[in-house]
C-alpha positions as CSV (number, residue, x, y, z in Angstrom):
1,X,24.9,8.2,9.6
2,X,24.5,6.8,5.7
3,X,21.9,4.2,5.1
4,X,25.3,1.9,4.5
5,X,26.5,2.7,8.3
6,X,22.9,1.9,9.9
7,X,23.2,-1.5,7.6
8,X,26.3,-2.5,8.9
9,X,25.3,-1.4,12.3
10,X,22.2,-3.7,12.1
11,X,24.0,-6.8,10.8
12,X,25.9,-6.6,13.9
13,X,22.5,-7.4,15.5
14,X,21.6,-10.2,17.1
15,X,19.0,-12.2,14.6
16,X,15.6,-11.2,17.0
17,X,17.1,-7.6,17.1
18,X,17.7,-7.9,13.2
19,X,14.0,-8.9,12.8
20,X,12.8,-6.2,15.2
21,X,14.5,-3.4,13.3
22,X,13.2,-5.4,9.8
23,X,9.5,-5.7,11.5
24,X,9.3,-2.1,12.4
25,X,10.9,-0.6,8.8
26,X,8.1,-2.7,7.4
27,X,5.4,-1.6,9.6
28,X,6.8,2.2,8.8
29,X,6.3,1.6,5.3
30,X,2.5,0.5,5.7
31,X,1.3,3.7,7.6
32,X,-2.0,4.8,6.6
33,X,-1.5,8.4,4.6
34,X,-5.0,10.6,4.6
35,X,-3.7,12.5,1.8
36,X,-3.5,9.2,-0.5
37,X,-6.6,8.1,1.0
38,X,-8.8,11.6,0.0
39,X,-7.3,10.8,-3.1
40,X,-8.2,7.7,-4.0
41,X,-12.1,8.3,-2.0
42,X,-12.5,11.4,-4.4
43,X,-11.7,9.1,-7.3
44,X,-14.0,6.7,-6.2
45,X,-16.5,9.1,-6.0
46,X,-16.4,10.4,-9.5
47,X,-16.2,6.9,-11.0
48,X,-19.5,5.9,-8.8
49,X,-21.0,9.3,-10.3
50,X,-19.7,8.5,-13.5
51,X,-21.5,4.8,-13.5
52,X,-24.7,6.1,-12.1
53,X,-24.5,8.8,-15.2
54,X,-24.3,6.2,-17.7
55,X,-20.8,7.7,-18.6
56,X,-19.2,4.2,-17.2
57,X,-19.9,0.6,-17.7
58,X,-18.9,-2.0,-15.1
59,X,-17.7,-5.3,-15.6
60,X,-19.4,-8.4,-13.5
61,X,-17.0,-9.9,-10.6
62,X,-17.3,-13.2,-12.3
63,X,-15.5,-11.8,-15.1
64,X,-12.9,-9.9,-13.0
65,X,-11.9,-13.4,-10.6
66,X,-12.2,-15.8,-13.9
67,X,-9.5,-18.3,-13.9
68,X,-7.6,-18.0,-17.4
């Protein structure tokens, strides 16, 4: 079935179904991946090396969150 079908299959849904087919395509989408997330902890760890090395400045949270 073509992602067109299934949408024109769902429409024919009653509004709670709709949202219960919406609500769980969302949810699907916000699934934790480990490979993104030893990615982004191994980048994290070579910026925190590369601050405590001098090799990176950081930038105070007052100056991140400033209102412009």
């Amino acid at each position: 079935m073509s992602s067109k079908e299934i949408l024109e299959q769902a429409l024919k849904l009653k509004p709670d179904e709709r949202f219960m087919v919406v609500e769980g395509l969302i949810k699907s989408l916000d699934e934790p991946d480990s490979s993104i997330d030893a990615i982004w902890a191994e980048e994290a760890e070579k910026r925190l090396r590369a601050y405590r090395a001098g090799k990176l400045e950081g930038i105070p949270m007052e100056e991140i969150f400033k209102e412009e």
